[in-house]
mmCIF file of the N, C-alpha and C atoms, coordinates in Angstrom:
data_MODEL
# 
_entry.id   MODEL 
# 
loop_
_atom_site.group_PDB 
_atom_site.id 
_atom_site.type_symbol 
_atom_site.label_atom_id 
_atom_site.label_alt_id 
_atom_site.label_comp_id 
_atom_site.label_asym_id 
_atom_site.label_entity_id 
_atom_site.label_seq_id 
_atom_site.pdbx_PDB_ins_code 
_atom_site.Cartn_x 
_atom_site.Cartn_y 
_atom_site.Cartn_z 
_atom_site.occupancy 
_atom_site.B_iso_or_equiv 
_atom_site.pdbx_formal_charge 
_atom_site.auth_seq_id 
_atom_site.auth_comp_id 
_atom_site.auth_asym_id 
_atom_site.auth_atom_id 
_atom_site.pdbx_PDB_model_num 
ATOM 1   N N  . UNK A 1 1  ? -14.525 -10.065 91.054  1.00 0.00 ? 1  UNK A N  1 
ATOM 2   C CA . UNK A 1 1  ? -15.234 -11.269 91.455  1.00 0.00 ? 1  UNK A CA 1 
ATOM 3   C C  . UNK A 1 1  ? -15.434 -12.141 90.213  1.00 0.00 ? 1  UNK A C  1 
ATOM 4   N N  . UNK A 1 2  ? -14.931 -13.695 90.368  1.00 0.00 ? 2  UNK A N  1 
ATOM 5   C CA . UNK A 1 2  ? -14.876 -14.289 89.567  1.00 0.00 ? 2  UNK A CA 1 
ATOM 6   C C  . UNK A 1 2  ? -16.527 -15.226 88.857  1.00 0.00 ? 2  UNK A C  1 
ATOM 7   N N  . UNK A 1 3  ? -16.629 -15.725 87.875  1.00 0.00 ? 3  UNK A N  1 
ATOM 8   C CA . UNK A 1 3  ? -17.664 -16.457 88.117  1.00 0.00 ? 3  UNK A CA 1 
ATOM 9   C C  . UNK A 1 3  ? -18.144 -17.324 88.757  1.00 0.00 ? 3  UNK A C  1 
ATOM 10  N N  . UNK A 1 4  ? -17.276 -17.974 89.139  1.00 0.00 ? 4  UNK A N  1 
ATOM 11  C CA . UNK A 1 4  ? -17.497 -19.706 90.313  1.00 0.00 ? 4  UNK A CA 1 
ATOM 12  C C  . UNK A 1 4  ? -17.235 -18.573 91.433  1.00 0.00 ? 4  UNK A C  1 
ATOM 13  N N  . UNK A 1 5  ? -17.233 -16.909 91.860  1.00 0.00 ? 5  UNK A N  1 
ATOM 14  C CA . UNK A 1 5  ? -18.346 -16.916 93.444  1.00 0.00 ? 5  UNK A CA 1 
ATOM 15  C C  . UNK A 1 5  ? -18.857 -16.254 93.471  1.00 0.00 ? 5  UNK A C  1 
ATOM 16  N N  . UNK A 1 6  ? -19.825 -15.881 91.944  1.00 0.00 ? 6  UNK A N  1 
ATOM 17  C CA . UNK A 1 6  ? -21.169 -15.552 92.206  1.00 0.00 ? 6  UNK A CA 1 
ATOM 18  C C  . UNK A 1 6  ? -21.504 -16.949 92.376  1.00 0.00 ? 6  UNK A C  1 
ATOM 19  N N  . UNK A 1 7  ? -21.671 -18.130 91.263  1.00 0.00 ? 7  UNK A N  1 
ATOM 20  C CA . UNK A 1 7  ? -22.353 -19.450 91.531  1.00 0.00 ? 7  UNK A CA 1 
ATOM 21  C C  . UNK A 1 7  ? -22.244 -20.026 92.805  1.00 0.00 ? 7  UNK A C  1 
ATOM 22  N N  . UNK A 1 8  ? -20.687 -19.776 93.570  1.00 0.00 ? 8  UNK A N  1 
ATOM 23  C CA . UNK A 1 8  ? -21.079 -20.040 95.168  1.00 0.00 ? 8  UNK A CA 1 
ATOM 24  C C  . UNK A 1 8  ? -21.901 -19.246 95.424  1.00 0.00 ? 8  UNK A C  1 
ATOM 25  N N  . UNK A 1 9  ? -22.019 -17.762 95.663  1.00 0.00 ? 9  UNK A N  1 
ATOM 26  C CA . UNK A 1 9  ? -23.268 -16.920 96.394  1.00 0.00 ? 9  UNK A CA 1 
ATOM 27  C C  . UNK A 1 9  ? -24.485 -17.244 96.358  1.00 0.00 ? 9  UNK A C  1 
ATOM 28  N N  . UNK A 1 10 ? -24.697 -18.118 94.272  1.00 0.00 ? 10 UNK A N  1 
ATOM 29  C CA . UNK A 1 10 ? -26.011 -17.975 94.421  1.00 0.00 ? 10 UNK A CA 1 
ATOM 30  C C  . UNK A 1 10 ? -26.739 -19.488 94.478  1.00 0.00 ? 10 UNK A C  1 
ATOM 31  N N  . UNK A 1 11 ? -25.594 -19.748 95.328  1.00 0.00 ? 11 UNK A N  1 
ATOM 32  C CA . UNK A 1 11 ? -25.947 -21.798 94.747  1.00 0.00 ? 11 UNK A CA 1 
ATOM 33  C C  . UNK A 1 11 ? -25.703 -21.882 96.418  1.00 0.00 ? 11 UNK A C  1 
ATOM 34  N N  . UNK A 1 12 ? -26.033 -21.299 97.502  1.00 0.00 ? 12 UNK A N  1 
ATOM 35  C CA . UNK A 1 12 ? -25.910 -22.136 99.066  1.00 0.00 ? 12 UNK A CA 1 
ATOM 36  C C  . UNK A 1 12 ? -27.564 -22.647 99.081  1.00 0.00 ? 12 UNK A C  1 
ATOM 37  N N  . UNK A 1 13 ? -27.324 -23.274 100.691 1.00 0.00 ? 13 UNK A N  1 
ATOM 38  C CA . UNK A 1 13 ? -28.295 -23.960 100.970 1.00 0.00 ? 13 UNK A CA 1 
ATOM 39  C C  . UNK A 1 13 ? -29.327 -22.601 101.555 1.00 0.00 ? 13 UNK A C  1 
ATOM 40  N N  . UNK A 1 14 ? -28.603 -21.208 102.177 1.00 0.00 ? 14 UNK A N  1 
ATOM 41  C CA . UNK A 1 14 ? -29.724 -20.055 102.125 1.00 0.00 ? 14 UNK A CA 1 
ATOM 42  C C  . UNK A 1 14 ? -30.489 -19.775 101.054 1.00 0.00 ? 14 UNK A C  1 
ATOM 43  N N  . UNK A 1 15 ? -29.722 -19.608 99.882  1.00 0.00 ? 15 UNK A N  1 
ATOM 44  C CA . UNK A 1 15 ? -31.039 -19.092 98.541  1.00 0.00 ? 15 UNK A CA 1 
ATOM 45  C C  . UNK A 1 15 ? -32.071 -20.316 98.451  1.00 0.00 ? 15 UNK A C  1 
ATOM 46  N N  . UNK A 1 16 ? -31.589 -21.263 98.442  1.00 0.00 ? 16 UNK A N  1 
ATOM 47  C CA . UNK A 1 16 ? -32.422 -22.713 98.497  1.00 0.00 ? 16 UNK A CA 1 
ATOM 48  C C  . UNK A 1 16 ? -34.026 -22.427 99.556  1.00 0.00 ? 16 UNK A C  1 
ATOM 49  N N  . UNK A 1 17 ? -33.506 -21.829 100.354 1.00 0.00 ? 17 UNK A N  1 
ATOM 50  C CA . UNK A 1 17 ? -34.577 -22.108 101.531 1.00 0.00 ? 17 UNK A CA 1 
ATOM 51  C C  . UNK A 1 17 ? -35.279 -20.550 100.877 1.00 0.00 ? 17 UNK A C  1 
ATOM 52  N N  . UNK A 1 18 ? -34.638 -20.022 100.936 1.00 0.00 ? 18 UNK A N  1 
ATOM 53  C CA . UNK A 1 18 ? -35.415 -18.214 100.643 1.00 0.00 ? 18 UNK A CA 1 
ATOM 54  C C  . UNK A 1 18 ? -36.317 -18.949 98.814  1.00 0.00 ? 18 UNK A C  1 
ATOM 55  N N  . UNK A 1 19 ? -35.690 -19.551 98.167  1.00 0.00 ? 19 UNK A N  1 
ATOM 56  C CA . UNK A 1 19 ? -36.481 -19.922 96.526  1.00 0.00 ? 19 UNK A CA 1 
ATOM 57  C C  . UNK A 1 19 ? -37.927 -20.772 97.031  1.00 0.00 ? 19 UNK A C  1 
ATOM 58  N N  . UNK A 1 20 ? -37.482 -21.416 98.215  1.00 0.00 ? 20 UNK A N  1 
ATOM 59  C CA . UNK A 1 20 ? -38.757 -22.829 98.501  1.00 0.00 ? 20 UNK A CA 1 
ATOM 60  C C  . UNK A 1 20 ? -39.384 -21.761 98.847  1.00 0.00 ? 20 UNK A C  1 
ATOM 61  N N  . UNK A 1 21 ? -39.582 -21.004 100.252 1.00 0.00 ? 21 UNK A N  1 
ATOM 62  C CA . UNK A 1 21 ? -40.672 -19.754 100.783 1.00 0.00 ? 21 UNK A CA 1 
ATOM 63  C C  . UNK A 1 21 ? -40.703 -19.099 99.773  1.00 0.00 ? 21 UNK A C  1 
ATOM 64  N N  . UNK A 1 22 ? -40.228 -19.052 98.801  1.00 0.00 ? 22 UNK A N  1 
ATOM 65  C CA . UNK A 1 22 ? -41.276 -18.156 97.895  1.00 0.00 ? 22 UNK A CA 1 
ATOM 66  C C  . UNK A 1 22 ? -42.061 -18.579 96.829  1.00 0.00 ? 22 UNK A C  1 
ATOM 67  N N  . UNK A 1 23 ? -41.610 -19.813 96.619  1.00 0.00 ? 23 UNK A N  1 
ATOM 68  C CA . UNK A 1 23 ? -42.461 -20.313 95.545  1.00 0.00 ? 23 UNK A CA 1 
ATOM 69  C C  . UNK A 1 23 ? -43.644 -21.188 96.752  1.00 0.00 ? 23 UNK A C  1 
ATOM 70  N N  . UNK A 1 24 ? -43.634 -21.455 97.872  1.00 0.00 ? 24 UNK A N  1 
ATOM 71  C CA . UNK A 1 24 ? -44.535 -21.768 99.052  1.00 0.00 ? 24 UNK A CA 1 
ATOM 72  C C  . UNK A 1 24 ? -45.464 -20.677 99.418  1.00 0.00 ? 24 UNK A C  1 
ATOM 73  N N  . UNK A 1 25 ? -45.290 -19.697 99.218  1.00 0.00 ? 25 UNK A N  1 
ATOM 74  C CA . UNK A 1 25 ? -46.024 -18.499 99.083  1.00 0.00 ? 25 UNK A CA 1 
ATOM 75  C C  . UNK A 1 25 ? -46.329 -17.947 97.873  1.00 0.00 ? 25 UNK A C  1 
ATOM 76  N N  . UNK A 1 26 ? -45.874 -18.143 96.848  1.00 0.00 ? 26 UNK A N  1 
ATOM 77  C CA . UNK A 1 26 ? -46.803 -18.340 95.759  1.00 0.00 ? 26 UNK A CA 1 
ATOM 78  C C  . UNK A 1 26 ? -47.425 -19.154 95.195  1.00 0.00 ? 26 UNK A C  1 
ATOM 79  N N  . UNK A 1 27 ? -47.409 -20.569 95.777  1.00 0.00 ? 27 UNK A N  1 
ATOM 80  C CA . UNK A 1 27 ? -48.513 -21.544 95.578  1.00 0.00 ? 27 UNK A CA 1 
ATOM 81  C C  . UNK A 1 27 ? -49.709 -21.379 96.443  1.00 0.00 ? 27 UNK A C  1 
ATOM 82  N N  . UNK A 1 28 ? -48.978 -21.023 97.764  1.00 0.00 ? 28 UNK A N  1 
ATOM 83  C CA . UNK A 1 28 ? -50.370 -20.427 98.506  1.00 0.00 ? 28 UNK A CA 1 
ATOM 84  C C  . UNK A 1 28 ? -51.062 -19.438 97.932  1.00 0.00 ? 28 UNK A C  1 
ATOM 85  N N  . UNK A 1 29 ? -50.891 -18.461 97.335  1.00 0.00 ? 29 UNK A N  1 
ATOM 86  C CA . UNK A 1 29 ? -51.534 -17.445 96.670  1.00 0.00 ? 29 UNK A CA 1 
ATOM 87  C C  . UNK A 1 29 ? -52.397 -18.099 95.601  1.00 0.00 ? 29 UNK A C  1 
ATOM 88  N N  . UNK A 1 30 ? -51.922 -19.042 94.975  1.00 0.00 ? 30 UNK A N  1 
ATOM 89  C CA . UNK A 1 30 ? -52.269 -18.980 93.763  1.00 0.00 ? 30 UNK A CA 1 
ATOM 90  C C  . UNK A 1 30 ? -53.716 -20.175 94.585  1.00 0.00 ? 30 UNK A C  1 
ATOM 91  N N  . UNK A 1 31 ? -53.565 -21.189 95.107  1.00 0.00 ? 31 UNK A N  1 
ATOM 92  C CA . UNK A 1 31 ? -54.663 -21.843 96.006  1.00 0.00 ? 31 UNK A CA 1 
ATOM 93  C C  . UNK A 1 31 ? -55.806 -21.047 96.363  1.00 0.00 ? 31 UNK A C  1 
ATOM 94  N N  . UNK A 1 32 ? -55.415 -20.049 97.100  1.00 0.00 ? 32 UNK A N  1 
ATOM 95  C CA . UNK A 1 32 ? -56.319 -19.018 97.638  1.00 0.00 ? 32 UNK A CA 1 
ATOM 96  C C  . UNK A 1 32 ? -57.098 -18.345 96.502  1.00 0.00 ? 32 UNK A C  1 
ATOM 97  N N  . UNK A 1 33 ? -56.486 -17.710 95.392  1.00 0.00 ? 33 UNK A N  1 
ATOM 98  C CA . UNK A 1 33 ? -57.414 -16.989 94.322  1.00 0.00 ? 33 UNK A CA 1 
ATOM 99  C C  . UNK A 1 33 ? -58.085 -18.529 93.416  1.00 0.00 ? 33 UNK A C  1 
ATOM 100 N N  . UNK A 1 34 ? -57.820 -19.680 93.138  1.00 0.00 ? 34 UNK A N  1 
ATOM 101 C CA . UNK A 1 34 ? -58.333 -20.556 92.554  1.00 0.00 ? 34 UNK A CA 1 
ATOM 102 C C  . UNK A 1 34 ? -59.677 -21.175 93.769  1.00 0.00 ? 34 UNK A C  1 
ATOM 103 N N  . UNK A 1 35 ? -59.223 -20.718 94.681  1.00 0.00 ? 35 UNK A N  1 
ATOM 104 C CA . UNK A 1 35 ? -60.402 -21.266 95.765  1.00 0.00 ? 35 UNK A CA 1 
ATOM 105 C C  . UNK A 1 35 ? -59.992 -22.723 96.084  1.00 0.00 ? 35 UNK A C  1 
ATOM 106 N N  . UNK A 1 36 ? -58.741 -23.613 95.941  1.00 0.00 ? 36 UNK A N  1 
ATOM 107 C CA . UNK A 1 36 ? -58.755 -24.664 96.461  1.00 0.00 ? 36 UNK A CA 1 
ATOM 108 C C  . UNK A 1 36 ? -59.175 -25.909 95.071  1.00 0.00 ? 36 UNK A C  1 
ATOM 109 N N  . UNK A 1 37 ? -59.531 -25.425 94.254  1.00 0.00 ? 37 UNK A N  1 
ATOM 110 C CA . UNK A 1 37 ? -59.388 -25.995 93.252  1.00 0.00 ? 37 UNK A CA 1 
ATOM 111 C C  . UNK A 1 37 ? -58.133 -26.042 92.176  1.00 0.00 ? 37 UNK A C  1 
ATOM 112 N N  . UNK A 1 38 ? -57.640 -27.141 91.408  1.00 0.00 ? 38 UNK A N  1 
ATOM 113 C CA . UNK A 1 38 ? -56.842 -27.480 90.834  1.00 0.00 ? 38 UNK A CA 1 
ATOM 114 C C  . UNK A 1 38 ? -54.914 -27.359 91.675  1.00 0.00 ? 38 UNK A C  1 
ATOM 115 N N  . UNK A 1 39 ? -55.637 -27.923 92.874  1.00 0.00 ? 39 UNK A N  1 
ATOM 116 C CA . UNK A 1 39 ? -53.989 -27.943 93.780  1.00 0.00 ? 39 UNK A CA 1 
ATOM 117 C C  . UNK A 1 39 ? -53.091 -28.924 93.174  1.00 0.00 ? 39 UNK A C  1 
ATOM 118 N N  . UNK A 1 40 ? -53.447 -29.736 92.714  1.00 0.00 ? 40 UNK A N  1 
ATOM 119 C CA . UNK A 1 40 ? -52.372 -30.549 91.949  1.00 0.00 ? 40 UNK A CA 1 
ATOM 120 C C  . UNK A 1 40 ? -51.528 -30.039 90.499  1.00 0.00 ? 40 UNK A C  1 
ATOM 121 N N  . UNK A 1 41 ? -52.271 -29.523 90.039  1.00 0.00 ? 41 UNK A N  1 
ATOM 122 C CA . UNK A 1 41 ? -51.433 -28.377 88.903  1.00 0.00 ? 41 UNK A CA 1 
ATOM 123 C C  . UNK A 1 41 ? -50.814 -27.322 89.584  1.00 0.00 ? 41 UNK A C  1 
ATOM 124 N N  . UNK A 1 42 ? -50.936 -26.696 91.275  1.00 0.00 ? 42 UNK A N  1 
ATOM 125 C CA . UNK A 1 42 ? -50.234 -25.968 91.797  1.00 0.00 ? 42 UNK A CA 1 
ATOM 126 C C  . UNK A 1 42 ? -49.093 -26.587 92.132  1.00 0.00 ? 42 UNK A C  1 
ATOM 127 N N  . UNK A 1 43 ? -49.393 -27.556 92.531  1.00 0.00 ? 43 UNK A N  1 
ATOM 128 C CA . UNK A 1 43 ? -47.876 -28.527 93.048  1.00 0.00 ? 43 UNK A CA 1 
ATOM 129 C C  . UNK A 1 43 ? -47.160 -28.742 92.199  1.00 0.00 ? 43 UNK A C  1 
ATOM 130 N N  . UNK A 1 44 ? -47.701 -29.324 90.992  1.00 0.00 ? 44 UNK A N  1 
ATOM 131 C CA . UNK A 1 44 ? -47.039 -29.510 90.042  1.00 0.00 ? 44 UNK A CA 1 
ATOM 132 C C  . UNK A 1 44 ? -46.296 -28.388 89.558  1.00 0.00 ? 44 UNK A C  1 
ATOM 133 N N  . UNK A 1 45 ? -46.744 -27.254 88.957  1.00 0.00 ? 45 UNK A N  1 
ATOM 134 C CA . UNK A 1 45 ? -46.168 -25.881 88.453  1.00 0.00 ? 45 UNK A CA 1 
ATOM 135 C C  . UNK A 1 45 ? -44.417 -25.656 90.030  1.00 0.00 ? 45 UNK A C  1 
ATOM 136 N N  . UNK A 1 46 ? -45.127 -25.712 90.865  1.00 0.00 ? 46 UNK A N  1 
ATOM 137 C CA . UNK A 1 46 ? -44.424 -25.422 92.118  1.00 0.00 ? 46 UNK A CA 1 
ATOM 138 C C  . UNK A 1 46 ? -43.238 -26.430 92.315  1.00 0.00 ? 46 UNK A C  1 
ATOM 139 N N  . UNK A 1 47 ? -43.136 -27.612 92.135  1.00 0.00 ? 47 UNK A N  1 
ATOM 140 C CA . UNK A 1 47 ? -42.512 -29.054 91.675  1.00 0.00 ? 47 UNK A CA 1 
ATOM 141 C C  . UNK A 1 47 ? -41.444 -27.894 90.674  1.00 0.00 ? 47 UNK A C  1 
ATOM 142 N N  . UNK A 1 48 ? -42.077 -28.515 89.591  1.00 0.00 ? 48 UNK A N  1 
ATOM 143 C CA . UNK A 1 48 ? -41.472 -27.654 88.343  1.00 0.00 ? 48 UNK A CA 1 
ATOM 144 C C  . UNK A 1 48 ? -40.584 -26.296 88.473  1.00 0.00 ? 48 UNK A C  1 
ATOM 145 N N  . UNK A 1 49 ? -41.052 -26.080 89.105  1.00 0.00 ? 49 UNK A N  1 
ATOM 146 C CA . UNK A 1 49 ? -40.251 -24.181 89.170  1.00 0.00 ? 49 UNK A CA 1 
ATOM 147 C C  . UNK A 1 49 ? -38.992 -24.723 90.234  1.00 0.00 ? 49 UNK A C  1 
ATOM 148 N N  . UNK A 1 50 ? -39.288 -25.155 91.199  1.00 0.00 ? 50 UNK A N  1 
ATOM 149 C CA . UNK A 1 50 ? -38.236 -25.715 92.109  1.00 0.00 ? 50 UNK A CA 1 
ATOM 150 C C  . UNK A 1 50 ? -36.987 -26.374 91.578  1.00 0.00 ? 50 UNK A C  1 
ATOM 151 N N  . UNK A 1 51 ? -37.049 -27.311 90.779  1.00 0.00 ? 51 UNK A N  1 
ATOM 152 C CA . UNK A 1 51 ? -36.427 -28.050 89.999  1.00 0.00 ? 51 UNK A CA 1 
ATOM 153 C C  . UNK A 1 51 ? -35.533 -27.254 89.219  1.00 0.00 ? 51 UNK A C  1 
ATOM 154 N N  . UNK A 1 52 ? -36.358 -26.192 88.434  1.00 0.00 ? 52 UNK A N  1 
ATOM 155 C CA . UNK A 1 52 ? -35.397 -25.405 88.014  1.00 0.00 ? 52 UNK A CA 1 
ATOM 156 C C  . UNK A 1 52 ? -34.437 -24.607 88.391  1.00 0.00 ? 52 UNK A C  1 
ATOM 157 N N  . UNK A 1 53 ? -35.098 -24.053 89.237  1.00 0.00 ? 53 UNK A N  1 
ATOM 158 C CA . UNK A 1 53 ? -34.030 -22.754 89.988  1.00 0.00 ? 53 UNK A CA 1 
ATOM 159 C C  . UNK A 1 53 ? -33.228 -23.853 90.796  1.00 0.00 ? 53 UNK A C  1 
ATOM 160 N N  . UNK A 1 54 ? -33.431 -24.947 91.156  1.00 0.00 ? 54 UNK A N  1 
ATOM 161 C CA . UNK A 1 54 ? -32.072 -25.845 91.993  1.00 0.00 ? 54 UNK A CA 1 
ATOM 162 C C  . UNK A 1 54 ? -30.982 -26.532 90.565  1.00 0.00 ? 54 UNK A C  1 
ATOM 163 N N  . UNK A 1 55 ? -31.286 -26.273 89.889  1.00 0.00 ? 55 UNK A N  1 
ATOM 164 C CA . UNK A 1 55 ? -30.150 -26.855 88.779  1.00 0.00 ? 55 UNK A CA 1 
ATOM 165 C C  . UNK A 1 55 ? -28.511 -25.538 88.972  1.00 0.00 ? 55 UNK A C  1 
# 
């Protein structure tokens, strides 16, 4: 197996959706133990992490 198809395997629009639910469930987590305070640095961090793993 060559390199360009792991990067297909790991570059579809499935890992895309499985990376968002999990970083969507770890912003929820992280909401829940902060109590609802500082959600905009969650989004943001969550923003951020997204961005990356889609490059």
């Amino acid at each position: 197996m060559g390199l360009d198809e792991l990067k297909d395997k790991v570059s579809g629009e499935g890992v895309e959706k499985a990376s968002d639910a999990g970083l969507d469930k770890a912003g929820d987590a992280a909401d829940a133990k902060l109590g609802g305070k500082g959600g905009e640095q969650v989004d943001t961090a969550q923003q951020a992490a997204d961005d990356k793993i889609g490059q």
